[in-house]
C-alpha positions in Angstrom: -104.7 -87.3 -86.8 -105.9 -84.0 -86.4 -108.3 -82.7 -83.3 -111.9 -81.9 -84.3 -113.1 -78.1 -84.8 -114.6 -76.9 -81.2 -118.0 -75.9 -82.0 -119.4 -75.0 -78.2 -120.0 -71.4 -77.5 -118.3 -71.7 -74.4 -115.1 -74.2 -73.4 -114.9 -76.9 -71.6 -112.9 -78.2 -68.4 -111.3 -81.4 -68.7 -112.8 -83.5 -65.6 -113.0 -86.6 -63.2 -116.2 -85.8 -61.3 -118.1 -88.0 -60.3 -121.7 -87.6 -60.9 -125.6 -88.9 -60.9 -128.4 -89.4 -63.4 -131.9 -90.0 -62.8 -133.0 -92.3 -65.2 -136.5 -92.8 -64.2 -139.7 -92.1 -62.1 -139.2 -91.5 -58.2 -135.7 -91.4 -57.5 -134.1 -94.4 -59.5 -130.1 -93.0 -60.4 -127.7 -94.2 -61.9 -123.6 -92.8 -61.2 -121.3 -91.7 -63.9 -118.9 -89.7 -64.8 -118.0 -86.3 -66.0 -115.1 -85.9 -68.3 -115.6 -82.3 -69.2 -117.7 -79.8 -68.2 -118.7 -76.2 -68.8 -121.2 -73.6 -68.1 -123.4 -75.1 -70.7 -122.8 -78.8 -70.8 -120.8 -81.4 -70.3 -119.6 -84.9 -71.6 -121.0 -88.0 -69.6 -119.4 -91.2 -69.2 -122.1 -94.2 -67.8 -122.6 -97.3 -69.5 -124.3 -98.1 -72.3 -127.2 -100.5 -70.8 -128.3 -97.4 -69.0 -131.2 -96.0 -71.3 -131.4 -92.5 -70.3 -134.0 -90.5 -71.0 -134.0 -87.5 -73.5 -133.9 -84.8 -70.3 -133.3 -85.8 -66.8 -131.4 -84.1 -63.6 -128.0 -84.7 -63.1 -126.3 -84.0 -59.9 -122.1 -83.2 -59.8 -121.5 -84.6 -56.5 -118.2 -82.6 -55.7 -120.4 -79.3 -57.0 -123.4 -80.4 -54.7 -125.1 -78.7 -57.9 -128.5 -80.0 -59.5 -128.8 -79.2 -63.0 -131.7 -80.3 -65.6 -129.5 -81.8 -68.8 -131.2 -82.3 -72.4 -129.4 -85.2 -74.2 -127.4 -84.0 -77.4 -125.8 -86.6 -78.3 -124.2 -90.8 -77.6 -121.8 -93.2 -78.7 -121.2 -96.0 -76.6 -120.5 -95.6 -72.9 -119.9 -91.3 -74.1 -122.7 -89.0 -74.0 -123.3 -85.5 -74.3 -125.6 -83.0 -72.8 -126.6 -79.6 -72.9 -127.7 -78.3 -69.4 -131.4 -76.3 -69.4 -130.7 -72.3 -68.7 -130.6 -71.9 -64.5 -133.8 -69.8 -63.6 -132.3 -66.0 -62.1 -132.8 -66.0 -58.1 -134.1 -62.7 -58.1 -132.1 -59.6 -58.7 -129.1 -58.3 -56.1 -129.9 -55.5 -54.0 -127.3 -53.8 -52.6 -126.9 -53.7 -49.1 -127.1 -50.1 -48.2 -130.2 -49.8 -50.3 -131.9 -52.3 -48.1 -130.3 -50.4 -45.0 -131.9 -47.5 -46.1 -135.3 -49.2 -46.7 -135.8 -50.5 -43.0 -134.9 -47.3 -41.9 -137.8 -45.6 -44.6 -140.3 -48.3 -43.0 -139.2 -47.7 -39.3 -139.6 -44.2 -39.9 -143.0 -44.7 -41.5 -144.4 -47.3 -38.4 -143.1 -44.2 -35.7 -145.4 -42.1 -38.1 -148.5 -43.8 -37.9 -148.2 -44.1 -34.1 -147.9 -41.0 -33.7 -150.8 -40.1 -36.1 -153.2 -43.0 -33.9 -152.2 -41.3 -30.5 -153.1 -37.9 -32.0 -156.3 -39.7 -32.9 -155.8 -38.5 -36.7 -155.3 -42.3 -38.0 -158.6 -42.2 -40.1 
């Protein structure tokens, strides 16, 4: 038997993770398992009684990670999703840049005090 063509964009880790799914309103979960994962999806083991929804949050309890997953695809107790693109936290500002900033707005504030106790703060 031959292995299957990878098609993902990006590879996979094999995995043991555990894991949980909400499967419906308010906090009802359900626990599985996650036997590979990568930056955009991963392969979910959790029975097949569960009915899981088409997307739901899944939480990798080892990552302590919260991720919104679409399902792709299931077969059985095997399932496999596609996680939603992770909204940017902002950008990075380096350091000295911010250093330099406070010092800028310090230097500004002594500035205006000065200006009011020469009485030219209009």
């Amino acid at each position: 038997m031959t292995e299957p063509r990878e098609r993902r964009r990006d590879p996979r880790q094999r995995s043991l993770l555990g894991a949980s799914l909400q499967v419906g309103p308010g906090e009802s979960t359900t626990t599985c398992l996650v036997r590979n994962v990568g930056p955009e999806g991963a392969k979910l083991i959790v029975s097949a009684a569960v009915p899981v929804p088409a997307t739901f949050p899944v939480t990798i309890d080892v990552r302590r990670e919260t991720r919104t997953a679409h399902l792709v695809w299931r077969e059985g107790d095997a399932m496999g999703i596609s996680f939603a693109p992770e909204k940017s936290a902002g950008v990075t500002v380096p350091l000295d840049l911010v250093r330099e900033l406070r010092a800028v707005r310090a230097e500004n504030s002594g500035l205006r005090g000065r200006l009011a106790a020469a009485g030219l703060d209009d």
